[in-house]
C-alpha positions in Angstrom: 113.1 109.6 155.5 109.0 109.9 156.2 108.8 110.2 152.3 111.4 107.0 151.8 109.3 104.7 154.1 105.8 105.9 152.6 107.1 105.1 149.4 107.8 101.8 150.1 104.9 101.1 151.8 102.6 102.1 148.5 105.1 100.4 146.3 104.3 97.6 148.1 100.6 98.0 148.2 100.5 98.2 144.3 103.0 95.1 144.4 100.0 93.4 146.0 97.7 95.0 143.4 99.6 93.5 140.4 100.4 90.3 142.5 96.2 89.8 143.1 95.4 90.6 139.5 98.0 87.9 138.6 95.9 85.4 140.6 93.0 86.9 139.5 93.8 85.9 135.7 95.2 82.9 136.5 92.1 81.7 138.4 89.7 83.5 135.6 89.2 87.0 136.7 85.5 87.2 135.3 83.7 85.5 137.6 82.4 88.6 139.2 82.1 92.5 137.0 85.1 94.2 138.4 87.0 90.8 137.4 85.7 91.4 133.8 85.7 94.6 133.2 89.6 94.9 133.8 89.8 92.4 131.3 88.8 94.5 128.5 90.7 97.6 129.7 94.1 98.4 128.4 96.2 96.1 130.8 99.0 99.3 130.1 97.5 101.5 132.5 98.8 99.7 135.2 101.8 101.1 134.3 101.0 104.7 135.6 101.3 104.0 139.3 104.9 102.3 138.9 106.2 105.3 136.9 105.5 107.4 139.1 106.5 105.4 142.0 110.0 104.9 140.2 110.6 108.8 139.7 109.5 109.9 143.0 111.2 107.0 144.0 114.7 107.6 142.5 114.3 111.2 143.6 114.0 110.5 147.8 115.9 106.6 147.8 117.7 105.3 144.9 118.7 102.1 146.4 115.1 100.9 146.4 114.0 102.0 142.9 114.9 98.6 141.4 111.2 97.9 143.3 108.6 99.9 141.1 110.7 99.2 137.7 110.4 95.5 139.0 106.5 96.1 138.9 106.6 97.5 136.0 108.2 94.7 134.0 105.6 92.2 135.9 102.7 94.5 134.2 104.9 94.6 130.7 105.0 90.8 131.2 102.4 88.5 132.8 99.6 91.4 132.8 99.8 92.4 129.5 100.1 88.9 128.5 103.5 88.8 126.6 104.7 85.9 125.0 107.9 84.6 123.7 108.6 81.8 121.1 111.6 81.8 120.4 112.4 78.5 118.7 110.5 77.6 115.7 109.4 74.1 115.6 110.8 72.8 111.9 108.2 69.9 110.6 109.8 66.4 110.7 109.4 64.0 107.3 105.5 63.2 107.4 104.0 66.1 109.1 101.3 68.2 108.4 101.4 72.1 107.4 98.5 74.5 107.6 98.4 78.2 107.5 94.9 79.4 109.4 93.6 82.5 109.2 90.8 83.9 110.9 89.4 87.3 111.0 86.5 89.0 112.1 86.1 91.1 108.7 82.7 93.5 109.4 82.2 92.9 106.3 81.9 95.8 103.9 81.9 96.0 100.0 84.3 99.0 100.1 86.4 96.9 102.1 86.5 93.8 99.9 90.4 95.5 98.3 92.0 95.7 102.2 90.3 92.6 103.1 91.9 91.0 99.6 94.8 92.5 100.2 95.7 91.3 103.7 94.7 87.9 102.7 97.0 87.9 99.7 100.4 89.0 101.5 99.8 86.3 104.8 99.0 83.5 101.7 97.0 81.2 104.2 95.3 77.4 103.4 92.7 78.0 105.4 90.4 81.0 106.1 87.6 81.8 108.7 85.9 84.7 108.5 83.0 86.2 111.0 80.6 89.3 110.5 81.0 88.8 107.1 77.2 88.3 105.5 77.0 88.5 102.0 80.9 88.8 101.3 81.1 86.2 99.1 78.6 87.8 96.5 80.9 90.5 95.6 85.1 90.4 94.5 85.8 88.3 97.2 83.7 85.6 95.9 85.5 86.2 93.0 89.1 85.8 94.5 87.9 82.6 96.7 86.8 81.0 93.2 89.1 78.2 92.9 89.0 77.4 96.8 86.3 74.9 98.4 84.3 77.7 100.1 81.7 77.1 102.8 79.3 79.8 104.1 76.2 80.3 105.8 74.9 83.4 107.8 78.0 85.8 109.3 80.6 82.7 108.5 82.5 81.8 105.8 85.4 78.9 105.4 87.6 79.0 102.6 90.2 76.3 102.0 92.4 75.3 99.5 92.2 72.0 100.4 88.6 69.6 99.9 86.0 70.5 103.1 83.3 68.1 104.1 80.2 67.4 106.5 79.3 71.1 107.0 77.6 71.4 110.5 75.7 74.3 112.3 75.2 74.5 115.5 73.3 76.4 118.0 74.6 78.4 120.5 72.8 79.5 123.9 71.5 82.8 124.2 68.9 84.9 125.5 69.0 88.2 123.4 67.1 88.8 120.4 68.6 87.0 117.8 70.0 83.1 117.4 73.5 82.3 117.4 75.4 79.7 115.5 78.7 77.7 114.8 80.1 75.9 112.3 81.6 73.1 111.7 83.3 70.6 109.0 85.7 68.3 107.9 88.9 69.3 106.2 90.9 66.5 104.3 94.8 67.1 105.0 95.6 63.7 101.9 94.4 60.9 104.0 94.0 62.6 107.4 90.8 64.6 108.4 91.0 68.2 110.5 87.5 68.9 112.2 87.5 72.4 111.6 85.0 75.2 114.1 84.5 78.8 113.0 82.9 80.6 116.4 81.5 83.7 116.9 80.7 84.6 120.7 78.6 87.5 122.2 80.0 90.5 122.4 80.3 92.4 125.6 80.1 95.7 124.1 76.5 96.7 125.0 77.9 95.8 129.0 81.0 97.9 128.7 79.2 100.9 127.2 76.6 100.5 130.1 79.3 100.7 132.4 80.7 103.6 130.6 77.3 105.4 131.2 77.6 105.3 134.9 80.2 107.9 134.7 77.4 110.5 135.0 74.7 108.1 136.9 77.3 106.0 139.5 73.9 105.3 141.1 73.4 102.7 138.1 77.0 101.6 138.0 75.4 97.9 140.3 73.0 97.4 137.7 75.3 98.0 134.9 77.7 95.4 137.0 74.9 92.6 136.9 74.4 93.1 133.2 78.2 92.9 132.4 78.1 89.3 134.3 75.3 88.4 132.6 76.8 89.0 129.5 80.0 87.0 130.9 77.8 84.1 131.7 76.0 83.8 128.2 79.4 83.5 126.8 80.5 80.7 129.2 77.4 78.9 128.0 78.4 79.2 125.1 81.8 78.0 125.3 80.1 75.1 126.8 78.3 74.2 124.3 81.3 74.2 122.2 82.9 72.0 124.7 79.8 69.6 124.5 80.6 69.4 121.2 84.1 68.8 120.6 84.0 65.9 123.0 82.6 63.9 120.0 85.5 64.5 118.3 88.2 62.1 118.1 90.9 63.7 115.3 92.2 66.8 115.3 91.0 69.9 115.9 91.2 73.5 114.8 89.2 76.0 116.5 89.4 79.4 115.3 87.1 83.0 115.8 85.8 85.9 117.5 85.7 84.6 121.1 85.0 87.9 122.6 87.4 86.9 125.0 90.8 87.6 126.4 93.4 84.3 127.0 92.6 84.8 130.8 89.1 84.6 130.9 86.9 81.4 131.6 85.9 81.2 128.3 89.2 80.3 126.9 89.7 78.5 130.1 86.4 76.2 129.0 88.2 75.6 125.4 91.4 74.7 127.3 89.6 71.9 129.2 88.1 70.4 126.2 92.1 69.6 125.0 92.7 72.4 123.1 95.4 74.9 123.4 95.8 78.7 122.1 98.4 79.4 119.2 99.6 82.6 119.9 100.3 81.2 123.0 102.4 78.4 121.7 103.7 80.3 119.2 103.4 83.8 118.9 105.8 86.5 119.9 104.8 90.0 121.8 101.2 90.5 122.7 99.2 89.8 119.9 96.3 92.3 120.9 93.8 91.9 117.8 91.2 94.9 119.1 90.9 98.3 120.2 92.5 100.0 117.6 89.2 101.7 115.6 87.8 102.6 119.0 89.6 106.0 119.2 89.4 106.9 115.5 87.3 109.5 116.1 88.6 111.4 118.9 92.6 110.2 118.2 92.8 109.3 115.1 96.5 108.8 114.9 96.2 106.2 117.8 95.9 103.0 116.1 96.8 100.7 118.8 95.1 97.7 119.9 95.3 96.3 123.7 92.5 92.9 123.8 93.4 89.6 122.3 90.1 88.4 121.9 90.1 86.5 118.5 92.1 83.0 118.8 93.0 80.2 117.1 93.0 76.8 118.9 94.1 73.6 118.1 94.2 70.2 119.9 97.0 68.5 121.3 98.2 67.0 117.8 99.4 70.1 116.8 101.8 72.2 117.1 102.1 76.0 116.5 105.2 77.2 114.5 104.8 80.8 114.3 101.5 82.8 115.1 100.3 86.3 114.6 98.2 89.4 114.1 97.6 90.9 110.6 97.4 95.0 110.4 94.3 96.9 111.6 93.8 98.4 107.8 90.6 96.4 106.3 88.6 95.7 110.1 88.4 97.1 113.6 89.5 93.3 114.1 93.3 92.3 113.2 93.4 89.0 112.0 95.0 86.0 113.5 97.7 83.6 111.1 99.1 80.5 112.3 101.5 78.0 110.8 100.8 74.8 112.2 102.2 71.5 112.1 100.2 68.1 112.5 102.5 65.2 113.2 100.6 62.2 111.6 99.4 59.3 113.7 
């Protein structure tokens, strides 16, 4: 009976775990390191504690085991950020269609036949590329040679419809190097998309800071402070892209590497400027579009990814039919595809 009760009582402590978390995300859990860091951990770990709670608990009280397999499907569901779609939106007489793709390629020349490939089976109108310098001089220049084609550092835009008024942008940041975005216009017939390809800072030199302290946990403060650094120079960022998209008065399509999972502030900074995520709208499962080059090394037969980090975002004249993640064959980034639909004013 001793065992029953203590049982409970921990099932309900990690009850309050997953319940805080939940608040956590919804708030925007990165506004201090611990916050963060869970964010880029696989959100499936928090799985562990209720399976065991569930077998030790259907081993001393069966009535109650309905408890842990109840936290479980909370971490399945809001944790791990699940989404369902079912209906498909079906465009009415007038609308606007658009396949978007984009996809943070790390651009290689030996890649350019995946990269091809992928592009070739999702058949998108639109492409945005990131980390993908000097891509265009070699076949996939070649296979973009018909479409309007914008590019300039990392970015490229590809569209099979006319583009217009390219823009770059500065973004804020303090390391070593300057960081831009683009913008244009896309011409949908007589309406006009603004279209933003965004590349964020990445969090990676943070993480693998933290990752150090395993063997220093003296440093593990410091490595903290550097990770909400790093979480603050994206926010900046996203405000600048905020700043920005207040000028705009048609639609909008926002798409790229954010660096940043649908809970954090950054996407939370993009949702107050009108815009809305895709996958969100429209996509089905999780939609995790990194992680799964990270273990190649040590498990190479784990190809799984657990961050949604690249997005597409639209303003509120759209709406997303079907969205989702591309295969992990070509980039250590899946790509993102979205059918969209633009009712016309």
């Amino acid at each position: 009976m001793k065992a029953a009760v203590l049982l409970r009582v921990l099932t309900g402590f990690y009850g309050l775990t997953l319940g805080a978390i939940t608040i956590l995300n919804w708030k925007g859990p990165d506004f201090f390191w611990l916050g963060a860091l869970n964010l880029y951990l696989p959100q499936v770990f928090w799985m562990v504690p209720g399976i065991i709670l569930a077998m030790l608990t259907f081993k001393t009280d069966r009535s109650w085991t309905w408890l842990p397999l109840l936290c479980i499907l909370w971490v399945l569901g809001p944790i791990m950020g699940f989404c369902w779609s079912p209906d498909q939106p079906e465009p009415t007489p007038g609308s606007l269609t658009l396949r978007v793709m984009t996809w943070n390629t790390k651009y290689k020349p030996q890649k350019s036949p995946l990269l091809m490939d992928e592009i070739s089976r999702c058949k998108p109108d639109v492409v945005l590329f990131q980390d993908a310098s000097g891509s265009m001089r070699g076949p996939l220049g070649k296979y973009f040679k018909t479409w309007n084609v914008y590019t300039s550092d990392q970015y490229v835009i590809a569209s099979r419809y006319p583009l217009s008024h390219l823009e770059i942008h500065e973004l804020p940041f303090s390391g070593r190097w300057k960081q831009h975005f683009l913008c244009c216009r896309l011409s949908l017939g007589s309406t006009v998309v603004s279209l933003y390809n965004i590349h964020f800072v990445t969090p990676r030199q943070s993480l693998n800071a933290i990752k150090a302290t395993r063997r220093r946990l003296g440093d593990l403060p410091e490595a903290g402070s550097t990770l909400e650094s790093n979480v603050k120079s994206r926010i900046a960022q996203a405000d600048a892209v905020r700043e920005q998209l207040r000028d705009e008065s048609g639609p909008v399509i926002l798409a790229g590497d954010l660096n940043a999972p649908d809970q954090s502030r950054v996407c939370a900074t993009l949702r107050e400027a009108g815009l809305h995520d895709a996958f969100a709208e429209g996509g089905n499962g999780y939609g995790y579009t990194y992680g799964h080059f990270l273990l190649k090394d040590r498990y190479p037969w784990l190809r799984v990814s657990w961050m949604r980090i690249d997005h597409i975002m639209v303003s509120s004249g759209f709406t997303t039919r079907r969205c989702w993640a591309g295969t992990g064959k070509a980039s250590d980034h899946r790509p993102v595809i979205a059918d969209l639909i633009l009712k016309r004013p």
